[in-house]
C-alpha positions as CSV (number, residue, x, y, z in Angstrom):
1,X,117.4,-181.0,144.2
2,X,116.3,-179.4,147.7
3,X,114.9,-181.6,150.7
4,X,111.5,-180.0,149.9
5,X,111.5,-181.1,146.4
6,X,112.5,-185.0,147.4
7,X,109.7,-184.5,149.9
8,X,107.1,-183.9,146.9
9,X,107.9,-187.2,145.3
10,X,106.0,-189.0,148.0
11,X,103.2,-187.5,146.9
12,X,102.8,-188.4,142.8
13,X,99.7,-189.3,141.6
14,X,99.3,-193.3,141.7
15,X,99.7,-193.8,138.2
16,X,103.4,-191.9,138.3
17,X,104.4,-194.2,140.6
18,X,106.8,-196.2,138.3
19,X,110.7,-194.4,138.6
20,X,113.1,-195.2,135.6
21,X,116.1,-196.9,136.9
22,X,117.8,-197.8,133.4
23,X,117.0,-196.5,130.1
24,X,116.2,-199.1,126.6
25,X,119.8,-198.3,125.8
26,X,121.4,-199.5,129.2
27,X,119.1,-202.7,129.3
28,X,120.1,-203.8,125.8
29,X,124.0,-203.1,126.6
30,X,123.4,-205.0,130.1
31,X,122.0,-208.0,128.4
32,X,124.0,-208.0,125.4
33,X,127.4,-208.1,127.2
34,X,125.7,-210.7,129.7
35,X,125.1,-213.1,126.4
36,X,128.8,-212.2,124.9
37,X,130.1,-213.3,128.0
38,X,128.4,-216.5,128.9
39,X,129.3,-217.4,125.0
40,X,132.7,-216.6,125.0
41,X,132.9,-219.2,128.7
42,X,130.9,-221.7,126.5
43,X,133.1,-221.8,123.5
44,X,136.3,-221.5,125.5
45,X,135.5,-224.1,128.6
46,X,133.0,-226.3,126.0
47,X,136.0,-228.3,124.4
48,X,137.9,-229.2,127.9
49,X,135.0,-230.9,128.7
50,X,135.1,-232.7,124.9
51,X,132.0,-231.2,123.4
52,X,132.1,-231.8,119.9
53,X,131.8,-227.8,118.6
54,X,133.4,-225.7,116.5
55,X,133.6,-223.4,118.9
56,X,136.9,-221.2,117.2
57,X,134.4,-218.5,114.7
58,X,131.7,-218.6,117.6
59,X,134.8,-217.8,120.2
60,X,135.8,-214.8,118.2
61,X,132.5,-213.4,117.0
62,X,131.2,-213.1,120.6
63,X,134.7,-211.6,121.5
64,X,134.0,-209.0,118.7
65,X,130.4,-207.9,119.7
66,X,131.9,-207.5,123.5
67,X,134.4,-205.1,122.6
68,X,131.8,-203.3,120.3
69,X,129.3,-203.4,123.0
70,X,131.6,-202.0,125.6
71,X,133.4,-199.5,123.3
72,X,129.6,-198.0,122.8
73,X,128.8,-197.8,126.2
74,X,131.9,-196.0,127.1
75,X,131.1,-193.4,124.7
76,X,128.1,-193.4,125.9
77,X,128.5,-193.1,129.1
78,X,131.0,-190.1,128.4
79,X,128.5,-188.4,126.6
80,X,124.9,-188.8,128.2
81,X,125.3,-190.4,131.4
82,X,126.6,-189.6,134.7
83,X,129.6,-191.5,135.0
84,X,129.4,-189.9,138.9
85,X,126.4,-191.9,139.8
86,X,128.8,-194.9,139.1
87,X,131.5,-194.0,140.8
88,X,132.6,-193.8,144.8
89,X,132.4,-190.7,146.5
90,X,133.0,-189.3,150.3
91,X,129.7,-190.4,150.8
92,X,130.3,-193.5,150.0
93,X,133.3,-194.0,151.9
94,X,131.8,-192.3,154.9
95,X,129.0,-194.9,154.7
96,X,130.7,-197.9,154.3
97,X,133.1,-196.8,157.3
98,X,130.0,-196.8,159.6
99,X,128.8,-200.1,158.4
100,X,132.1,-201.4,158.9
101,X,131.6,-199.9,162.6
102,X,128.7,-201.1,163.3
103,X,129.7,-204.6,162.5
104,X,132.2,-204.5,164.3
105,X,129.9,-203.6,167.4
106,X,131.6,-200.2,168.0
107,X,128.2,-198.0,167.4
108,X,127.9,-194.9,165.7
109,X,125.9,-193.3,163.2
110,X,123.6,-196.0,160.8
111,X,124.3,-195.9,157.3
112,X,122.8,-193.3,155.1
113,X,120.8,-194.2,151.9
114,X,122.7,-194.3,148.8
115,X,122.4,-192.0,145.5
116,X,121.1,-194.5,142.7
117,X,124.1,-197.1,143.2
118,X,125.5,-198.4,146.6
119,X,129.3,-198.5,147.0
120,X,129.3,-203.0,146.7
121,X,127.6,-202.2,143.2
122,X,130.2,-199.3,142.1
123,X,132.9,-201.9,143.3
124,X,131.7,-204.2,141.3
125,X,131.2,-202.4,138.2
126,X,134.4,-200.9,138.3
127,X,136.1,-204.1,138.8
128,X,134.5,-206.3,136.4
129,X,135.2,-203.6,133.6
130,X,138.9,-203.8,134.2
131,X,138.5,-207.9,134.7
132,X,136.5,-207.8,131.2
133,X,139.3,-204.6,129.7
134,X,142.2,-207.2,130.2
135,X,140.3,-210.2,128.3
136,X,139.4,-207.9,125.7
137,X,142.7,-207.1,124.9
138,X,144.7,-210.1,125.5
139,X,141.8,-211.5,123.1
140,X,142.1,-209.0,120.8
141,X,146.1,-209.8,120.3
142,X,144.8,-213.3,120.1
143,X,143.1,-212.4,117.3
144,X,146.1,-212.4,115.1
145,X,146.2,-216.2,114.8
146,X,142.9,-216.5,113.7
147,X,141.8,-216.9,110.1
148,X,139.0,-214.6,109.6
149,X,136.8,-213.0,106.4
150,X,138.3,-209.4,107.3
151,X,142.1,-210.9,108.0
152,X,144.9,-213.4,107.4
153,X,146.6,-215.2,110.7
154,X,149.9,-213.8,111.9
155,X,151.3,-216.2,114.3
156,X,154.3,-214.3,114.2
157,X,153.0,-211.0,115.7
158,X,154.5,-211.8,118.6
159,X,157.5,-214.0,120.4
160,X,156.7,-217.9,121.7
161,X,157.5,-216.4,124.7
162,X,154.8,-213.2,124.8
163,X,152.3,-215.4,123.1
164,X,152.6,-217.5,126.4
165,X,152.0,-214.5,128.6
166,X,148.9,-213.2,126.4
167,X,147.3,-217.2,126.5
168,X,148.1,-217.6,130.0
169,X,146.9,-214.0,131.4
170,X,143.6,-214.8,129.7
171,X,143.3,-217.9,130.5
172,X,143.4,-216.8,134.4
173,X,140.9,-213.6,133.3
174,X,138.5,-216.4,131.8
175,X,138.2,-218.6,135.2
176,X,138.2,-215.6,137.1
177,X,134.9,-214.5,135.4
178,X,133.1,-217.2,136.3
179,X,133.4,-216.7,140.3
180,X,132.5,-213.0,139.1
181,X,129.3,-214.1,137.4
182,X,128.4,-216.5,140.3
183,X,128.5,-213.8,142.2
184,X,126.9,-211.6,140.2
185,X,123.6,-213.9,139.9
186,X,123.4,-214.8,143.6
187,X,123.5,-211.0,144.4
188,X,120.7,-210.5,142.1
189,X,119.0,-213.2,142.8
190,X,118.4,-212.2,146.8
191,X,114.3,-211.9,147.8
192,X,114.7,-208.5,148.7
193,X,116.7,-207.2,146.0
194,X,114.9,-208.8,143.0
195,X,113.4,-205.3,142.0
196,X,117.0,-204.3,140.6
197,X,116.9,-207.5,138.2
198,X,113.0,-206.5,137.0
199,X,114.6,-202.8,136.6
200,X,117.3,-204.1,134.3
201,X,114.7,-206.3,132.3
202,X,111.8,-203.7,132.5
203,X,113.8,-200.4,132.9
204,X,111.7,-199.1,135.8
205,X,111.4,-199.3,140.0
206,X,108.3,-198.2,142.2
207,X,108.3,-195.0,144.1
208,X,108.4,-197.4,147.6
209,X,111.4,-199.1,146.3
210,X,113.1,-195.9,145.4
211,X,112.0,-193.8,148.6
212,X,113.5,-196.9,150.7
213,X,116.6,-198.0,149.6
214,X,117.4,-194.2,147.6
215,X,118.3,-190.8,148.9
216,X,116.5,-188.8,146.7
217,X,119.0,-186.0,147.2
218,X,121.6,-188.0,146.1
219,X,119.6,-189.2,143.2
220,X,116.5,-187.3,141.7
221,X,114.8,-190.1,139.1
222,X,112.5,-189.3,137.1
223,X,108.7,-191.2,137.5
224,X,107.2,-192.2,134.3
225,X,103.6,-192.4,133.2
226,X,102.2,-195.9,133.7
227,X,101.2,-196.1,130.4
228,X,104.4,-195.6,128.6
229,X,105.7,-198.1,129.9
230,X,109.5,-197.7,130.6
C-alpha cells in the first residue's frame, strides 16, 4: 500500500467510515475461549471455596471446547490470516526502544503508530497462548483419570510421581490465569481504549480511530458499508 493510497482513506464517503478490525469468525473464537476459560476457573476454584457442584463433567467439557476452539483458530490462522500482523517485528522493537527512551527522559524520536496490533498486545497474545498450550496439555493428560462417554479412566497412565508434576504444573497455570485475565479486562476496560472491546463484540472501528492510533502503511483495513453491518 503506497503513502498516497493511505492518504485516500481520509477521504471515504461518510457512510464507509466503519473499518473491520475482526472478522464473525475471530469474534466468536474470542468470546468462545473467553467463556471456556472463565468456566474451567469456576469449576476448578468453585469447590475450594465449598460450593456444592458437580463441577468434574462441566471441568472437562469446557477443557474440551478450549482445545477445539484453539486447535481451529490455529489452522485458521495458518490458512487465512496474517499470522505477521500478530507477531513482533523491527518495527516494533524500534518503537518500543524509543518509548523506553523517552521514559526514561533521554529524548529521541516519538513512537511511530503501529500496524493493526501494538507490540503490549502481540506480547500478550503470544504469551497467553503458551500460558493456555501448557494447561491444555497438562489437562489433556489429566484426562486419563476421568470417566467419560468416549473413554474408560487410566490412573495408571502415568507414575504417582509424574501425576504430581502434571497436577501441580496446572495447578500453578490455573492461578496464573487469573492475574492474566485481570489484566486483560483492566486493559480493555481503559476510557480511551474501549473501541478495541466494541471491535471485538461488533467486528468494526471508525476511520478516526484507525487513522489515529494505525499506520495505514503498516495496516491497510478494509472500510465496510454502513449497512452491512460488520
Amino acid at each position: 500500500m503506497t503513502i498516497h493510497e493511505a492518504t485516500d482513506i481520509a477521504v471515504v464517503p461518510a457512510h464507509r467510515e466503519r473499518i473491520v478490525r475482526h472478522a464473525l469468525p475471530e469474534r466468536l473464537f474470542h468470546w468462545v475461549t473467553a467463556g471456556s476459560v472463565l468456566t474451567l476457573l469456576v469449576t476448578s476454584l468453585g469447590p475450594v471455596a465449598g460450593w456444592p457442584i458437580d463441577w468434574v463433567p462441566v471441568h472437562w467439557i469446557a477443557g474440551v471446547v478450549l482445545t477445539v476452539a484453539i486447535l481451529f483458530h490455529v489452522v485458521r490462522a495458518l490458512l487465512r490470516l496474517d499470522i505477521w500482523s500478530i507477531t513482533p517485528d523491527r518495527n516494533d522493537i524500534e518503537n518500543g526502544w524509543r518509548a523506553v527512551m523517552l521514559t526514561l527522559g533521554r529524548g529521541g524520536h516519538a513512537p511511530g503508530r503501529p500496524g493493526k496490533y501494538p507490540m503490549m498486545q502481540k506480547l500478550f497474545h503470544w504469551g497467553i497462548a503458551g500460558w493456555i498450550g501448557v494447561l491444555i496439555v497438562t489437562g489433556g493428560l489429566m484426562l486419563a483419570k476421568i470417566d467419560t462417554p468416549f473413554w474408560q479412566r487410566n490412573p495408571y497412565f502415568l507414575s504417582e510421581f509424574w501425576w504430581g508434576i502434571v497436577y501441580t504444573i496446572h495447578g500453578v497455570f490455573a492461578l496464573g490465569m487469573v492475574t492474566l485475565i485481570v489484566m486483560h479486562v483492566y486493559f480493555a476496560l481503559r476510557p480511551d481504549k474501549l473501541y478495541l472491546l466494541r471491535s471485538m463484540i461488533l467486528g468494526w472501528m471508525t476511520r478516526d480511530e484507525y487513522l489515529t492510533d494505525h499506520d495505514p502503511r503498516r495496516w491497510a483495513a478494509a472500510p465496510i458499508d454502513e449497512g452491512r453491518g460488520s
